[in-house]
C-alpha positions in Angstrom: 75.7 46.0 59.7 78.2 47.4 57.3 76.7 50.7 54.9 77.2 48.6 51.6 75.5 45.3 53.1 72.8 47.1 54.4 71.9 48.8 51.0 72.1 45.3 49.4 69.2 44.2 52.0 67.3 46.8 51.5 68.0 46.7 47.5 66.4 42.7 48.2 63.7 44.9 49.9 62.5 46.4 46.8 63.4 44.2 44.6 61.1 41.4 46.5 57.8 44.2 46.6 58.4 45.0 42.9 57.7 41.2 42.1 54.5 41.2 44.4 53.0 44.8 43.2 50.0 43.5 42.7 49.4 42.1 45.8 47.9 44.3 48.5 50.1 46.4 50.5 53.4 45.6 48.3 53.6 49.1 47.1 53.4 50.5 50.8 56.5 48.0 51.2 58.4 49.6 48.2 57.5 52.9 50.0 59.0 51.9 53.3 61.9 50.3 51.6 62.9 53.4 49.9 62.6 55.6 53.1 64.6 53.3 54.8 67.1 53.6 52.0 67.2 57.3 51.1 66.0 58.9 54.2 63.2 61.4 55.4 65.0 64.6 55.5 65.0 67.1 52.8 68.3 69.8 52.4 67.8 73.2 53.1 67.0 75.5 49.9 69.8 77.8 51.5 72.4 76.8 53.9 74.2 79.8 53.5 72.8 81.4 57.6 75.3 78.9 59.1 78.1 81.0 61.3 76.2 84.1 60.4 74.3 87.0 62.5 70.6 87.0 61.4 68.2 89.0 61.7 64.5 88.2 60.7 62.1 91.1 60.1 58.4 90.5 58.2 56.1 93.4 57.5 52.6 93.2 56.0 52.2 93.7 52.4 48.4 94.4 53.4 46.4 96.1 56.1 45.8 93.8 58.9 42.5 93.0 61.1 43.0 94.7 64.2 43.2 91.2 66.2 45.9 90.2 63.4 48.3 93.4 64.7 51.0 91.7 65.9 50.9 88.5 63.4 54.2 90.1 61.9 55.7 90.5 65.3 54.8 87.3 66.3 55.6 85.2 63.1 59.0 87.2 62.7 60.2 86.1 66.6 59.0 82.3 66.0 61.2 81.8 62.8 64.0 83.1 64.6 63.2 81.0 67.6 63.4 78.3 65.0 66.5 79.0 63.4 68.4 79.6 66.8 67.7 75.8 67.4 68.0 74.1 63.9 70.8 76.3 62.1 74.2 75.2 63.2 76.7 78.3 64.4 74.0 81.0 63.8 73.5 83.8 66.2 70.4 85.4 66.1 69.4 89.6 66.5 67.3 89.7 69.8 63.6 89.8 68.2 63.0 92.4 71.5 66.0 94.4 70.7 64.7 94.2 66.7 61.0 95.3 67.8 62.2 98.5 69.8 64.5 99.7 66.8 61.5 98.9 64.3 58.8 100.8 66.8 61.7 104.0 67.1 62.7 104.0 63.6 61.6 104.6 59.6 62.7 102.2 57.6 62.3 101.3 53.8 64.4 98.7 52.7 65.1 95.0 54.5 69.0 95.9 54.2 68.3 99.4 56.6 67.6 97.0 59.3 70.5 94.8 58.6 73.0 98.0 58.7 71.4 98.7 62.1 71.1 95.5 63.7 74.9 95.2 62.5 73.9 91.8 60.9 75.9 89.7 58.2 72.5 88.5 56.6 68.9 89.8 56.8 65.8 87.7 56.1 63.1 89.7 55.1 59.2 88.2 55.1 56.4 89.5 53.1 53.4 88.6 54.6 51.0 89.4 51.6 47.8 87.9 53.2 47.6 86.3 56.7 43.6 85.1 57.7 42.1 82.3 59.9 38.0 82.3 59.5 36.7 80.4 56.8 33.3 82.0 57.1 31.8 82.8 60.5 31.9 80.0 62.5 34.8 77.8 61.2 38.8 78.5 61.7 41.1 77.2 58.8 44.4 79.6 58.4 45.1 80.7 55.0 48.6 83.1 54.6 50.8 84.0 51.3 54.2 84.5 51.9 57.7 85.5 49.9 60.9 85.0 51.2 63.8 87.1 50.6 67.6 87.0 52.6 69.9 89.9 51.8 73.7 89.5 52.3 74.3 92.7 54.0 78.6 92.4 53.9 78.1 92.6 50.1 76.6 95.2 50.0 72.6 93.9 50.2 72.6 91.5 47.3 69.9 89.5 47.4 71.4 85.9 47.4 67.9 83.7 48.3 64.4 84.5 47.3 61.1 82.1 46.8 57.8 83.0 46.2 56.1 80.1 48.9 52.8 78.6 47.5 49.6 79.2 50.3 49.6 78.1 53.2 46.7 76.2 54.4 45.8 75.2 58.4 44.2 72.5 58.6 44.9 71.5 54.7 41.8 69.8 54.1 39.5 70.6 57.0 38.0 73.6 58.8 37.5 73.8 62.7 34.0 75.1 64.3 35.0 78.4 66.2 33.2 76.9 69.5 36.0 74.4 69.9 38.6 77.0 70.0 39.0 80.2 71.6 40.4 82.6 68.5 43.9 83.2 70.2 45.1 80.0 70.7 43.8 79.1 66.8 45.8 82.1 65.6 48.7 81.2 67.5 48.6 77.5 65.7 48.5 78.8 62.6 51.5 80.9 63.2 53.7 78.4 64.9 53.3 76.6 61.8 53.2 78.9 59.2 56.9 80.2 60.8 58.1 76.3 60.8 57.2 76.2 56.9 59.5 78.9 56.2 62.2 78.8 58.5 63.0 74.8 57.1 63.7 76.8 54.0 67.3 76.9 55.5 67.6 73.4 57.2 67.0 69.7 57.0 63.9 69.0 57.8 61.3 65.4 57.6 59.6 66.1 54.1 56.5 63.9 55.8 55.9 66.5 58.9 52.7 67.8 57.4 51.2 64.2 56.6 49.1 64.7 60.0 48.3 67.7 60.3 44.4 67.7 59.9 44.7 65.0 62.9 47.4 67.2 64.8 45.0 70.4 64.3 41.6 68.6 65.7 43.6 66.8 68.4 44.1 70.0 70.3 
């Protein structure tokens, strides 16, 4: 079907569920109708990593459990691991070669790395809280994050920064600790609190989190 006659179809789509709104299950077709029409997929905030070499480096704003030591580690290798497969052209710093500099060297400044990593852009995380107990016998993963990327061939500038709101594993229900060893939770919760900042910088489905609550308990 030709672009133009399809958008008429679907344009018949909507038109039809507007005149039945009140009728059960007319606004889900409206819905569907304009997903069909518009799309899922929401732009990246910043497209600007494409054909670049990026490095990702997070430090904690705050003074981690023990068992959350290498959370920073961890989250900092999995949004790079992400970016390697969904930004087009990029090349990433080895997160191994990254880890050795960063366990061998002082560093204040997200750019320092850049310079040594020889990178073109840096993207820094602040992890300003990262926690998975809500109370003593139930997980639910709670972590604030800011993201900033510095261009490091102009010399640092700061071209991308936001402020994320909380992030929240399960959303809207908690998981008893005897149906999960700790580990495997805290890994969850970091595989996804690295996938809801590396689509910062990609297309991604604006509906992936609908299920979550399902996807957490199905495990």
């Amino acid at each position: 079907m030709e672009r133009s006659a399809m958008h008429r179809a679907i344009l018949v789509v909507l038109l039809c569920a507007a005149g039945c709104w009140s009728l059960v299950g007319c606004r889900s077709a409206i819905v569907t109708a304009y997903t069909l029409f518009n799309g899922t997929d929401d732009k990246a905030d910043f497209a600007g990593l494409q054909k670049k070499k990026v490095v990702v480096v997070c430090r904690p704003l705050m003074a981690l459990q023990y068992w959350d030591a290498n959370v920073a580690k961890e989250l900092g290798s999995e949004v790079s691991q992400l970016l390697r497969q969904h930004v087009k052209n990029i090349q990433m710093v080895d997160p191994r070669k990254l880890s050795k500099w960063l366990d061998e060297n002082n560093w204040e400044d997200y750019t320092d790395v850049g310079k040594a990593m020889n990178a073109d852009m840096v993207l820094g995380i602040d992890l300003e809280s990262f926690n998975i107990f809500q109370g003593q016998t139930l997980y639910q993963g709670k972590a604030n994050v800011s993201i900033h990327v510095y261009d490091c061939k102009a010399g640092g500038k700061e071209v991308f920064t936001r402020t994320m709101p909380p992030t929240i594993y399960p959303p809207n229900s908690q998981i008893p600790t005897s149906d999960r060893q700790e580990g495997q939770f805290r890994r969850e919760f970091t595989s996804v609190l690295a996938e809801q900042i590396a689509r910062h910088f990609y297309p991604h489905d604006r509906n992936e989190d609908v299920a979550q609550d399902a996807e957490a308990l199905r495990y």
